[in-house]
N, C-alpha and C positions, 0 to 999 in steps of 0.2 A: 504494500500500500504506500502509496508517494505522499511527502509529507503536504501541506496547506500551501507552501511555497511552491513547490513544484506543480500543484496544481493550477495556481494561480499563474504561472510562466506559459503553461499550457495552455492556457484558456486565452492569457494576452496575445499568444502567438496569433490566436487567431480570431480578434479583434482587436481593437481601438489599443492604444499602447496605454492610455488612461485607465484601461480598465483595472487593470492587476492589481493596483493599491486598493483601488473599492472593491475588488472584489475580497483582498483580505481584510479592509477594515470590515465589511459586511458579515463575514465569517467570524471576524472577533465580537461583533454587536450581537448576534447570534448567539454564540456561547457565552458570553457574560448572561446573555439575557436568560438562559437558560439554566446558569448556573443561580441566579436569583440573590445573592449574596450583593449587599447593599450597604455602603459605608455608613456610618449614622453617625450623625453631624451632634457634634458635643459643644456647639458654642454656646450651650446655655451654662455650661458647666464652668462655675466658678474657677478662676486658675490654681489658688491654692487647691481645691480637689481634682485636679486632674490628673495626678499619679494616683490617686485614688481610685478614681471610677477606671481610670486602663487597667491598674490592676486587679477591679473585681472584673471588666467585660472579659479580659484576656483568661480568667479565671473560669468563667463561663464558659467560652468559648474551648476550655480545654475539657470542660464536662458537657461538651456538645450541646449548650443549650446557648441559644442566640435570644437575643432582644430586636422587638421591631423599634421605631422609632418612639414612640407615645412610651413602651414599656419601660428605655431609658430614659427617659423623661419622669416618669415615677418614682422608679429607682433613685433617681438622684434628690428628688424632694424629697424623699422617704427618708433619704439618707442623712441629707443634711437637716430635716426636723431632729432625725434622734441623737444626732451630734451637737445640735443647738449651736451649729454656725460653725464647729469647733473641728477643721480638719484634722487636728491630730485625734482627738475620739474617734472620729469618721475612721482613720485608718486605723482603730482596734477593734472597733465595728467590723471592718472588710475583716480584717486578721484573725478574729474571731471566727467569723464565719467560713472562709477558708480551713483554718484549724481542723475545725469543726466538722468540715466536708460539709456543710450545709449546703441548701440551697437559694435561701435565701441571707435576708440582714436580718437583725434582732439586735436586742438592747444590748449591750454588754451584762455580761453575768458578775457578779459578784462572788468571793469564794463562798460563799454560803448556799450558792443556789437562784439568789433571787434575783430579777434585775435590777437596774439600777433605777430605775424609775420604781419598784414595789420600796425598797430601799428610802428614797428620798418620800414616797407616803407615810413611812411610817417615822418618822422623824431622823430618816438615816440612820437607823440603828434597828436591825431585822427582832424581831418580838424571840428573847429567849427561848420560849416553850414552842415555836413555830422552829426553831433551828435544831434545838435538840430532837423535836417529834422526825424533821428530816433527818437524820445522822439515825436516826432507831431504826427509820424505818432502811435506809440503805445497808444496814448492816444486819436485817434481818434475810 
């Protein structure tokens, strides 16, 4: 089988000497379009989070799962609500979640179990008898 070029030589020979470029730009529009894969445009994304968000999409993208454009668009509100603006959270957030092999984001955990937002309801300081009942019960 002759490669795309070869073909395209083939084809000029015996037409218009123009053709050969469109006929492989056309060939290259063609498989792109087919392969569907569509860069998604991040300038809404803060500059301090953008080692952030590359390393969770790149992350993604290694657990085969893709974002459409709206999805990263959530993602990154989502992300930066539970960071509260604060990209180094945000990258223990991603880091966590990595870790984790998750799939998504979540709060940061605490070594207790809780997040940090159950944490800061309770006056930042997790209710004794809720810590111990967890630790009994993991160890049952």
């Amino acid at each position: 089988m002759s490669t795309i070029i070869a073909q395209a030589d083939d084809y000029a020979k015996h037409n218009a000497s123009d053709t050969r470029q469109a006929w492989i730009d056309g060939y290259n529009a063609g498989m792109k379009k087919r392969s569907g894969k569509k860069e998604l445009d991040l300038s809404f994304v803060q500059e301090d989070y953008m080692d952030v968000m590359d390393a969770w999409i790149n992350y993604k993208k290694e657990r085969k799962q893709a974002y459409t454009q709206r999805g990263i668009e959530v993602c990154f509100h989502k992300l930066y609500e539970m960071s509260n603006g604060d990209p180094q959270l945000a990258a223990q957030i991603v880091g966590q979640s990595m870790a984790n092999n998750w799939a998504g984001l979540f709060e940061l955990k605490n070594g207790y179990g809780f997040s940090n937002k159950q944490s800061r309801d309770a006056g930042n300081h997790p209710n004794i008898f809720d810590v111990a009942n967890k630790i009994l019960q993991k160890n049952q």
